[in-house]
BAGU-695949 format. One record per residue: residue number from 1; chain; x, y, z of N, C-alpha, C, O in turn. Coordinates in Angstrom, 3 decimals, padded with zeros to 6 digits. Atoms other than C-alpha are relative to their C-alpha. Example, Ala and Ser with C-alpha at 12.3 -4.5 7.8 and 13.67 -1.06 7.14 Angstrom:
<pts>
pt bapa=1, tornu=A, npx=000.890, npy=-001.190, npz=000.000, capx=012.300, capy=-004.500, capz=007.800, cpx=000.900, cpy=001.200, cpz=000.000, opx=001.936, opy=001.181, opz=000.665 $
pt bapa=2, tornu=A, npx=-000.820, npy=-001.190, npz=-000.060, capx=013.670, capy=-001.060, capz=007.140, cpx=-000.770, cpy=001.090, cpz=000.730, opx=-000.261, opy=002.198, opz=000.899 $
</pts>
This chain:
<pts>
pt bapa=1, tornu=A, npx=000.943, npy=-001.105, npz=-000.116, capx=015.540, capy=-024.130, capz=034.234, cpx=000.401, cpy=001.160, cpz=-000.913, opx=-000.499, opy=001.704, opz=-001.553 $
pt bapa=2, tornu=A, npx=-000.550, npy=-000.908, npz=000.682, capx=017.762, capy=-021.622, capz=032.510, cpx=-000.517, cpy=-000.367, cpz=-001.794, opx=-001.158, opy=000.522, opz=-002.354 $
pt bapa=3, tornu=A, npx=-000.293, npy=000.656, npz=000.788, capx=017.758, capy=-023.555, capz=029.372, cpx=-001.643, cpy=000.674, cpz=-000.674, opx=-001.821, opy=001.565, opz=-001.505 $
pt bapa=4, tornu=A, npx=001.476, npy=-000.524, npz=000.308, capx=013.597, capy=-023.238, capz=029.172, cpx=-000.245, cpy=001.215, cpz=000.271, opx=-001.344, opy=001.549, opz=-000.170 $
pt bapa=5, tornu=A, npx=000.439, npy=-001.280, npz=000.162, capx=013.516, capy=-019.846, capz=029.872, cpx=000.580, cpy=000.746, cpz=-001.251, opx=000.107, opy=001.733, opz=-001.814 $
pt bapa=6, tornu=A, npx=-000.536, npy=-000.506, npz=001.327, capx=015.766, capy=-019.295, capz=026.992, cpx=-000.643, cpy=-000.250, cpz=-001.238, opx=-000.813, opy=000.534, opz=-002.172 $
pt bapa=7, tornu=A, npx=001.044, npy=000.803, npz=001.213, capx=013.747, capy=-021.522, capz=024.644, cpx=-001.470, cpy=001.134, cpz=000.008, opx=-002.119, opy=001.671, opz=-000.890 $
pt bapa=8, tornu=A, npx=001.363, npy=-001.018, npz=000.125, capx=010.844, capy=-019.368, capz=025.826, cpx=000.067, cpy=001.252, cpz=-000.842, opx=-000.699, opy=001.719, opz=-001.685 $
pt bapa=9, tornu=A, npx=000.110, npy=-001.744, npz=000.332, capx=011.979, capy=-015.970, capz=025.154, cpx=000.679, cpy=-000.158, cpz=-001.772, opx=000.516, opy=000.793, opz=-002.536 $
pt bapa=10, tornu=A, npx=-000.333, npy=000.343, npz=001.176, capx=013.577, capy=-017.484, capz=021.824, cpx=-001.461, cpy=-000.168, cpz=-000.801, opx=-001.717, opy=000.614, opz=-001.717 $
pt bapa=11, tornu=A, npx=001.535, npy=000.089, npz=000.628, capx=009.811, capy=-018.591, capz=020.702, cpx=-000.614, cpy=000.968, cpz=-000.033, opx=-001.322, opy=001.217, opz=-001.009 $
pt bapa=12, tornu=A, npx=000.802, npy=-001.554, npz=-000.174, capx=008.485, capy=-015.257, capz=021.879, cpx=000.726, cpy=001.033, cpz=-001.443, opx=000.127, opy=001.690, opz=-002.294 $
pt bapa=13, tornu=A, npx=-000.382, npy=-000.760, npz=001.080, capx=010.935, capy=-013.661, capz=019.541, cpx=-000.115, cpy=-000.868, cpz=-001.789, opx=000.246, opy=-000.348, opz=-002.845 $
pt bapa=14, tornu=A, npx=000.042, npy=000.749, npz=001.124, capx=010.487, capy=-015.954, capz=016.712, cpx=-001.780, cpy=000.436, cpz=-000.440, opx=-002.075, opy=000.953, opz=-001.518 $
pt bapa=15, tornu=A, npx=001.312, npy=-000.313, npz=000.101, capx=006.520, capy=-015.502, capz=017.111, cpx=-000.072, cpy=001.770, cpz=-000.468, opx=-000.791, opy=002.131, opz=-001.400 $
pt bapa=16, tornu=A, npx=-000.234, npy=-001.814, npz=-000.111, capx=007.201, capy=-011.322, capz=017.239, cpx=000.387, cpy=000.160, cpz=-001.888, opx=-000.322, opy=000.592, opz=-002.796 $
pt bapa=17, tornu=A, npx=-000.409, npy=-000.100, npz=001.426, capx=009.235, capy=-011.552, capz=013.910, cpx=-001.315, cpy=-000.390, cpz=-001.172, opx=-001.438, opy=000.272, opz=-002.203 $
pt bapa=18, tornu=A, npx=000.798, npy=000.377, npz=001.372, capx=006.304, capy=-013.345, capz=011.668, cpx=-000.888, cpy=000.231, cpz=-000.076, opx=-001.594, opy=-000.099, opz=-001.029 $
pt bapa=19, tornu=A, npx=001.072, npy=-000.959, npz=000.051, capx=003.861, capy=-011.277, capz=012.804, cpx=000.355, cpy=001.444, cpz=-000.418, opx=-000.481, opy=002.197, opz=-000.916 $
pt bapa=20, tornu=A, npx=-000.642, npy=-001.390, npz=000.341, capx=006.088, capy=-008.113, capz=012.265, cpx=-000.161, cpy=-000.173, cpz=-001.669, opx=-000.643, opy=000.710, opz=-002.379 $
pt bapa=21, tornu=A, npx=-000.549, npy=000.200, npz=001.341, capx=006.888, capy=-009.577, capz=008.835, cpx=-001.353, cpy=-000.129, cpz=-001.162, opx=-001.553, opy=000.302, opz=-002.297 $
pt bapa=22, tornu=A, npx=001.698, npy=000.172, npz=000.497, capx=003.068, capy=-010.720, capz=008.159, cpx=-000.696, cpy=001.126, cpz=-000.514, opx=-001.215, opy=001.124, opz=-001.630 $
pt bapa=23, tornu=A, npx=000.632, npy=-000.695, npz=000.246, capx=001.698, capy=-007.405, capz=008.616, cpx=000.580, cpy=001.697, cpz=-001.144, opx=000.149, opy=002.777, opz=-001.549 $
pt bapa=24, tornu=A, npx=-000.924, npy=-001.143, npz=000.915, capx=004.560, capy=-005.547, capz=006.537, cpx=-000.784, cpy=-000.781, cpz=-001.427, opx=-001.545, opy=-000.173, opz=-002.180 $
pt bapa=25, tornu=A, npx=000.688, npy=000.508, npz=001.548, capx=003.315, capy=-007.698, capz=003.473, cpx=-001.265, cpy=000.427, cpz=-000.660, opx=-001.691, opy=000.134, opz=-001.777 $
pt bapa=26, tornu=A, npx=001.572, npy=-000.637, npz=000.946, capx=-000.147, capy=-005.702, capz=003.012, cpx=000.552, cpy=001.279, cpz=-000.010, opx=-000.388, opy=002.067, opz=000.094 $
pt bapa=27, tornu=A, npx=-000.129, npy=-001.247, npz=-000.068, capx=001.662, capy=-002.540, capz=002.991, cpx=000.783, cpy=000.106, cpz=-001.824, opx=001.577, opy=-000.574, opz=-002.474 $
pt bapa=28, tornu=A, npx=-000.741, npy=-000.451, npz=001.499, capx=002.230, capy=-000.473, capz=-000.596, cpx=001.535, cpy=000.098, cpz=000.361, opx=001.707, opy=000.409, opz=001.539 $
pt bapa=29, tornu=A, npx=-001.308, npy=-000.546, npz=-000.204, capx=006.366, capy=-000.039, capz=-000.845, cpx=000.412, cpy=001.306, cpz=-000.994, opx=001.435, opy=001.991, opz=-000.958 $
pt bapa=30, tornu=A, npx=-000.639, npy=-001.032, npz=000.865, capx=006.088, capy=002.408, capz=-003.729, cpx=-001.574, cpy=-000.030, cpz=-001.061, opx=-002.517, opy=-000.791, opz=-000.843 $
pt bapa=31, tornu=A, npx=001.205, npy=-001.110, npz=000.710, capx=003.363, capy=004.342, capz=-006.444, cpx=000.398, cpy=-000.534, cpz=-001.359, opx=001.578, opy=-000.678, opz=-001.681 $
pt bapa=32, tornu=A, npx=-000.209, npy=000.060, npz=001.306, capx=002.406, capy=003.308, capz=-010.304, cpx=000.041, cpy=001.520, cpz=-000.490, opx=-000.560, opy=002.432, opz=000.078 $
pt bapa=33, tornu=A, npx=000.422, npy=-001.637, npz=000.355, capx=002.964, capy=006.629, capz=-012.490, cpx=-001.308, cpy=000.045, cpz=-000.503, opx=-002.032, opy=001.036, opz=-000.400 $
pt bapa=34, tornu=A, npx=000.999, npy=-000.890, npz=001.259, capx=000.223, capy=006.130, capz=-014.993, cpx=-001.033, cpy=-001.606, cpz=000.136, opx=-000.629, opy=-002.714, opz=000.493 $
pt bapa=35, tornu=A, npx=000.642, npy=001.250, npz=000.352, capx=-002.492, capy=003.576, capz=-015.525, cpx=-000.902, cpy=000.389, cpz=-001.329, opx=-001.361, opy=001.417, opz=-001.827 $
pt bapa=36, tornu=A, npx=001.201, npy=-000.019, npz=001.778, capx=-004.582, capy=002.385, capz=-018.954, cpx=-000.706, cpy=000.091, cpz=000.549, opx=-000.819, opy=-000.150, opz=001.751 $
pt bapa=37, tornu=A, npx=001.589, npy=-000.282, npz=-000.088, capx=-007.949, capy=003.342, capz=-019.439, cpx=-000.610, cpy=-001.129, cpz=000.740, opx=-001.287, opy=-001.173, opz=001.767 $
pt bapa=38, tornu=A, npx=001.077, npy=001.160, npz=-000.703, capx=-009.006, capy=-000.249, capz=-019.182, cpx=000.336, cpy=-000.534, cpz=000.715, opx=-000.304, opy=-001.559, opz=000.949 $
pt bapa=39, tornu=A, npx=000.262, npy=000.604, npz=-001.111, capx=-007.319, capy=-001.005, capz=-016.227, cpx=-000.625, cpy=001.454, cpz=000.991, opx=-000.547, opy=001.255, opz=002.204 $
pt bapa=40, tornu=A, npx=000.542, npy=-001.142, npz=-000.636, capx=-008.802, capy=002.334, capz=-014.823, cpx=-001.500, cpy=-000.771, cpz=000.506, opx=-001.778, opy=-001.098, opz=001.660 $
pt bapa=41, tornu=A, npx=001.181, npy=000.952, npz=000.648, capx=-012.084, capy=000.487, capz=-015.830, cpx=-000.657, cpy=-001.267, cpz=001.071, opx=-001.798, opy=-001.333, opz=001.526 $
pt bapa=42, tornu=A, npx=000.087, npy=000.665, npz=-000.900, capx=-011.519, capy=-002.516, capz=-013.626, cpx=000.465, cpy=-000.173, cpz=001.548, opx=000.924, opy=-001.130, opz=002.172 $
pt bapa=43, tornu=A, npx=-000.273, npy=-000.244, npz=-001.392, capx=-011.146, capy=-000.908, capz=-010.284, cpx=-001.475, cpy=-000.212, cpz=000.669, opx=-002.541, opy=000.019, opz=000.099 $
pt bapa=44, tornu=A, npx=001.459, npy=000.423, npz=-000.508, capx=-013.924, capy=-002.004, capz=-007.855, cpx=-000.355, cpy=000.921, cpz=001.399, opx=-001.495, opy=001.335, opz=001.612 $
pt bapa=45, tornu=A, npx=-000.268, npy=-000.792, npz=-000.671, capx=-012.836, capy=-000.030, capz=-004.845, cpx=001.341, cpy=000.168, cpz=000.685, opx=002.325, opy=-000.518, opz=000.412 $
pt bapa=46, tornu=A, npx=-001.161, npy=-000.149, npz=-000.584, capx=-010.362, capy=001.115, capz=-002.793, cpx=000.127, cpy=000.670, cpz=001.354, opx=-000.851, opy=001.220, opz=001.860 $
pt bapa=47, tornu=A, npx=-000.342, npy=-000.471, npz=-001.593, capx=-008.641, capy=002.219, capz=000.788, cpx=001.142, cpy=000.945, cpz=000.078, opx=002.073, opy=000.994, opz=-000.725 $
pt bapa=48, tornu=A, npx=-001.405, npy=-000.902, npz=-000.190, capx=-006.236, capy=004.701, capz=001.948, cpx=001.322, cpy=-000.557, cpz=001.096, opx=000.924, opy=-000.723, opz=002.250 $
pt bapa=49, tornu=A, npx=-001.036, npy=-000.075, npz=-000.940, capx=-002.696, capy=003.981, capz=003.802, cpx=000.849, cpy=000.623, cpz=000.338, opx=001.733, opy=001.134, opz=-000.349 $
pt bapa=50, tornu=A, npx=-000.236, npy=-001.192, npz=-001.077, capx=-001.762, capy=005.832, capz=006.273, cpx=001.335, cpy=-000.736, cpz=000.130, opx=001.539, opy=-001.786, opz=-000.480 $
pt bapa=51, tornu=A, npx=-001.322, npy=000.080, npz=-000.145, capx=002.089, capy=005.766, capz=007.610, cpx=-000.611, cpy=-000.163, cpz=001.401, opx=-000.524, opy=000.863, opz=002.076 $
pt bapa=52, tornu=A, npx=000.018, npy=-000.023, npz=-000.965, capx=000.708, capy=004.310, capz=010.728, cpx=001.026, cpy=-001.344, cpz=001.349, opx=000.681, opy=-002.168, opz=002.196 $
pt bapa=53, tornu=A, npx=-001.129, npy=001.153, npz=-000.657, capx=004.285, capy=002.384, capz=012.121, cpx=000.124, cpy=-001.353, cpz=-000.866, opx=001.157, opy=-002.004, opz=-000.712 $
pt bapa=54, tornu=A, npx=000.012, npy=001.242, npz=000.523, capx=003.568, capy=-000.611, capz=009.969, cpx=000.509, cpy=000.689, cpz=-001.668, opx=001.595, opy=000.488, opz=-002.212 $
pt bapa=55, tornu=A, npx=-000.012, npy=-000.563, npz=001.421, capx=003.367, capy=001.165, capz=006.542, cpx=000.978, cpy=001.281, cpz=-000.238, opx=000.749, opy=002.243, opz=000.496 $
pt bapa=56, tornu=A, npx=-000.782, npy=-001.253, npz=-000.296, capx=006.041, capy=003.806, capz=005.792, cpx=-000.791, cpy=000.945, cpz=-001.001, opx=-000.830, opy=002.084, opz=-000.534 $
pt bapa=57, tornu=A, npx=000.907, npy=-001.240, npz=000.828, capx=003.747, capy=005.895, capz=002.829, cpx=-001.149, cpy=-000.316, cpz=-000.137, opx=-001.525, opy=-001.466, opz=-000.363 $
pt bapa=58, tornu=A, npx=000.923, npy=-000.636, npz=000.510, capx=000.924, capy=007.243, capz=002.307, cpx=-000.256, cpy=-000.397, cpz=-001.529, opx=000.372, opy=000.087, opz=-002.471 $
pt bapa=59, tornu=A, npx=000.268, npy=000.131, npz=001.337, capx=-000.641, capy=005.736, capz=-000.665, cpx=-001.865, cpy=-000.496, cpz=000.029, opx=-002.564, opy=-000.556, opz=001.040 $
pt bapa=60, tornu=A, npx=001.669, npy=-000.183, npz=000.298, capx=-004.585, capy=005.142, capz=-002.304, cpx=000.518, cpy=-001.750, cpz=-000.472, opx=001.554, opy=-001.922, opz=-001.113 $
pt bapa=61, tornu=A, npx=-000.005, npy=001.458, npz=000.304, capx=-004.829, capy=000.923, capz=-002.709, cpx=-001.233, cpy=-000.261, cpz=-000.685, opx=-002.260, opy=-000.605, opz=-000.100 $
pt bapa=62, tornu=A, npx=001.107, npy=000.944, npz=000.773, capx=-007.047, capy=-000.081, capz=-005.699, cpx=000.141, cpy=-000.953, cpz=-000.097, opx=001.186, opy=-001.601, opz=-000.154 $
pt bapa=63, tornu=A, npx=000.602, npy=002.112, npz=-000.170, capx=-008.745, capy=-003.502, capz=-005.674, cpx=-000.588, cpy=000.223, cpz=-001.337, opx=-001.392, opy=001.064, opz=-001.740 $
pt bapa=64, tornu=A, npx=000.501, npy=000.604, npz=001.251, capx=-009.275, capy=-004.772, capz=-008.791, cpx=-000.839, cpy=-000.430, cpz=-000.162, opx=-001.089, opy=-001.062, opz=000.865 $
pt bapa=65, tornu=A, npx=000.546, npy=001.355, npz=000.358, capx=-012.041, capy=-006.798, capz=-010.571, cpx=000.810, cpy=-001.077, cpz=000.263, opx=001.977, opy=-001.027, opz=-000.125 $
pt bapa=66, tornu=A, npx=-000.515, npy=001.303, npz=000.398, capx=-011.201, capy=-010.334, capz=-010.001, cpx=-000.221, cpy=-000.756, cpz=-001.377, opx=-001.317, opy=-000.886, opz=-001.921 $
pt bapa=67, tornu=A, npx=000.199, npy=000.123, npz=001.497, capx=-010.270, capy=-011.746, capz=-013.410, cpx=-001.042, cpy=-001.517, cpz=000.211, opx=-002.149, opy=-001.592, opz=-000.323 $
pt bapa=68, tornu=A, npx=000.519, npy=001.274, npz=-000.041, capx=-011.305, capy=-015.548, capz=-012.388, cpx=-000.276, cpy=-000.415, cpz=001.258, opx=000.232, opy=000.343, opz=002.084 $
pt bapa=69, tornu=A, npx=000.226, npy=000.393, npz=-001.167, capx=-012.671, capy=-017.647, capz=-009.280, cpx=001.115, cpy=-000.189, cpz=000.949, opx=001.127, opy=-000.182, opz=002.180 $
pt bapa=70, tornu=A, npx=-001.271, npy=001.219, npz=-000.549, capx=-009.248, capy=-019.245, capz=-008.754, cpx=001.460, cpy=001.417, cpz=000.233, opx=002.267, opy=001.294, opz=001.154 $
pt bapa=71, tornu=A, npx=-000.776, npy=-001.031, npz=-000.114, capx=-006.959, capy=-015.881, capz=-009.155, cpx=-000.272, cpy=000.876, cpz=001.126, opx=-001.411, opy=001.133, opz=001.515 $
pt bapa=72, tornu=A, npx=-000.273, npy=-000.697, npz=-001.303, capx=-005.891, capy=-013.856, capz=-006.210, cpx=-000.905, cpy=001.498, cpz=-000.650, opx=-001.128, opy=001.745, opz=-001.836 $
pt bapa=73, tornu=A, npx=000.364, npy=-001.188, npz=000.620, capx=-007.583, capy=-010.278, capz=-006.178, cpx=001.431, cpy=001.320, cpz=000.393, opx=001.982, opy=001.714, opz=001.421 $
pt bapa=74, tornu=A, npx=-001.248, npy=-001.134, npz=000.341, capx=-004.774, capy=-007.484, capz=-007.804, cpx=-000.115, cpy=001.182, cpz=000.819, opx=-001.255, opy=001.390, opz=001.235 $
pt bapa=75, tornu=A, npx=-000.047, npy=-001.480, npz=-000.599, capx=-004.158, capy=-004.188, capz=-006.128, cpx=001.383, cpy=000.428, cpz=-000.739, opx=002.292, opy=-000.210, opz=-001.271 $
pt bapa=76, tornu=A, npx=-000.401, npy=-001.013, npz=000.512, capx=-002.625, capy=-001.455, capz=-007.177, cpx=000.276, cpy=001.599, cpz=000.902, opx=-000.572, opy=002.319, opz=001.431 $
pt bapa=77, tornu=A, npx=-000.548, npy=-001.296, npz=-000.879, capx=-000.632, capy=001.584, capz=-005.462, cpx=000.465, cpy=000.999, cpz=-000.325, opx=001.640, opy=001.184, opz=-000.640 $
pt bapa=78, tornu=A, npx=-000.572, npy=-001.037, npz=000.756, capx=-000.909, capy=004.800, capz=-006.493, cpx=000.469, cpy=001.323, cpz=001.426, opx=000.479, opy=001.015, opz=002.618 $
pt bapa=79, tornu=A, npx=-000.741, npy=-001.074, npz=-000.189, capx=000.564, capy=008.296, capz=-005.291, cpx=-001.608, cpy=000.951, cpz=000.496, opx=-002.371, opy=001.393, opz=-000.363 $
pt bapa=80, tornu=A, npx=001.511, npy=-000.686, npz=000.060, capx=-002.823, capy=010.106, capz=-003.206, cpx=000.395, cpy=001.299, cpz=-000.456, opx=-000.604, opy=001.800, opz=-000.971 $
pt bapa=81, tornu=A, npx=000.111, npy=-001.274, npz=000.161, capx=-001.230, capy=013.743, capz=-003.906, cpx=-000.309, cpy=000.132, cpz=-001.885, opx=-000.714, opy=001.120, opz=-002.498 $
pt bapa=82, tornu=A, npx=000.244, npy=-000.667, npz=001.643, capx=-001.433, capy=013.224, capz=-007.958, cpx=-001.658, cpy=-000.021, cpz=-000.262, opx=-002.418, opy=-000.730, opz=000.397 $
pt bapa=83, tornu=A, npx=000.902, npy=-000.332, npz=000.417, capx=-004.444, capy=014.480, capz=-009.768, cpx=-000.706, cpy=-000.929, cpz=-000.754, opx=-001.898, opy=-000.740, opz=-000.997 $
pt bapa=84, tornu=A, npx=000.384, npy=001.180, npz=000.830, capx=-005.005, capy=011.496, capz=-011.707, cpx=-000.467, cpy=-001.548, cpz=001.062, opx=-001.147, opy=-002.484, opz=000.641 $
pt bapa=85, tornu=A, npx=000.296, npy=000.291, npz=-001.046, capx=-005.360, capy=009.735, capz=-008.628, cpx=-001.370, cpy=000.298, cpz=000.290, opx=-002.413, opy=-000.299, opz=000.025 $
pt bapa=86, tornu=A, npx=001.419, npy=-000.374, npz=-000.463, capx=-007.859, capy=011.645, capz=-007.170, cpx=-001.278, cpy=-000.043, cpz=-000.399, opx=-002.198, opy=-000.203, opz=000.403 $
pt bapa=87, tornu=A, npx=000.830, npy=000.002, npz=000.722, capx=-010.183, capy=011.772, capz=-009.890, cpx=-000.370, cpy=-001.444, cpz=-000.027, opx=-001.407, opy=-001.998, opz=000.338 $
pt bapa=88, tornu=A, npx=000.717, npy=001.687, npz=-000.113, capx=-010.237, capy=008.194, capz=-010.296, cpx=-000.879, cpy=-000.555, cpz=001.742, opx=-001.759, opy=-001.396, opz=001.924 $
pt bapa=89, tornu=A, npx=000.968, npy=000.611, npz=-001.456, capx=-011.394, capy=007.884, capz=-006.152, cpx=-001.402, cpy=000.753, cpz=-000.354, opx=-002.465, opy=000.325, opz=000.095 $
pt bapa=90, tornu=A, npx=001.409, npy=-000.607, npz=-000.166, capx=-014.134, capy=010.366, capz=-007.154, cpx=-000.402, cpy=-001.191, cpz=-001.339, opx=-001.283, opy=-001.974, opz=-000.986 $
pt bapa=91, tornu=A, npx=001.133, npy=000.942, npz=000.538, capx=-015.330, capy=008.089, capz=-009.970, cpx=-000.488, cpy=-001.222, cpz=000.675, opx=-001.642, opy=-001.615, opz=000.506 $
pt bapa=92, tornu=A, npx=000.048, npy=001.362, npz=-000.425, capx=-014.940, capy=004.836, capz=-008.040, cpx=-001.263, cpy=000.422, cpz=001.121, opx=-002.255, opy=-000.279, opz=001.321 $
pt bapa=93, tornu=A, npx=000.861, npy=-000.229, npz=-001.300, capx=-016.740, capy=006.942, capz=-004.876, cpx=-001.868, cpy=000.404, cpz=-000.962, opx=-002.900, opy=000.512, opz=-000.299 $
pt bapa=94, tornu=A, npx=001.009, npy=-000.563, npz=000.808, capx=-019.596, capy=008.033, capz=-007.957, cpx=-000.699, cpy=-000.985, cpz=-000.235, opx=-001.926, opy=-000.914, opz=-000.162 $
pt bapa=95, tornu=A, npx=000.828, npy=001.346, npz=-000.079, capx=-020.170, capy=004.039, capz=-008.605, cpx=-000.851, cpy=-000.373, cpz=000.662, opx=-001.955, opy=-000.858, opz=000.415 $
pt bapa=96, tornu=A, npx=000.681, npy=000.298, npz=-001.523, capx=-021.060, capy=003.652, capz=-005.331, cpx=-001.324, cpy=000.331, cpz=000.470, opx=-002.191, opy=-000.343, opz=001.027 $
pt bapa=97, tornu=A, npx=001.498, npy=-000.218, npz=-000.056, capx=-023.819, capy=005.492, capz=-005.193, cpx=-001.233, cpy=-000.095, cpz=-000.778, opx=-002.309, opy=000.217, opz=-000.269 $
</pts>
């Protein structure tokens, strides 16, 4: 009896970890300084992340054009307090409409 309750709480923590670990993998870890024009160009939209326990900064996540059917879609993590930043969410938010 001992034995399976150990196995249990062993699976419970094994399950805990690769969901902990899962949802750390969509989080930015750090900010580009500068981007080219023409990847400026192929931004399609983007989201903000918040430092909410999962994510430790605050950053602006552009989504790329996808280059091909078969290629993953790129992101990109910039810095929301720079100015070069911002401007680019107001063009991307200017597409939109």
């Amino acid at each position: 009896m001992k034995f399976q309750v150990l196995f249990f709480l062993m699976l419970l923590t094994c399950m805990y970890l690769s969901l902990a670990q899962g949802s750390y993998g969509n989080c930015c870890l750090g900010y580009v300084q500068k981007m080219k024009a023409s990847a400026k160009r192929k931004i399609e939209s983007y989201r903000m992340q918040d430092t909410d326990g999962d994510c430790n900064i605050r950053a602006v996540v552009f989504t790329m054009k996808k280059r091909s059917s078969h290629k993953k879609q790129r992101t990109v993590c910039a810095n929301p307090q720079e100015s070069w930043v911002q401007e680019l969410i107001r063009t991307v938010d200017m597409k939109d409409h």
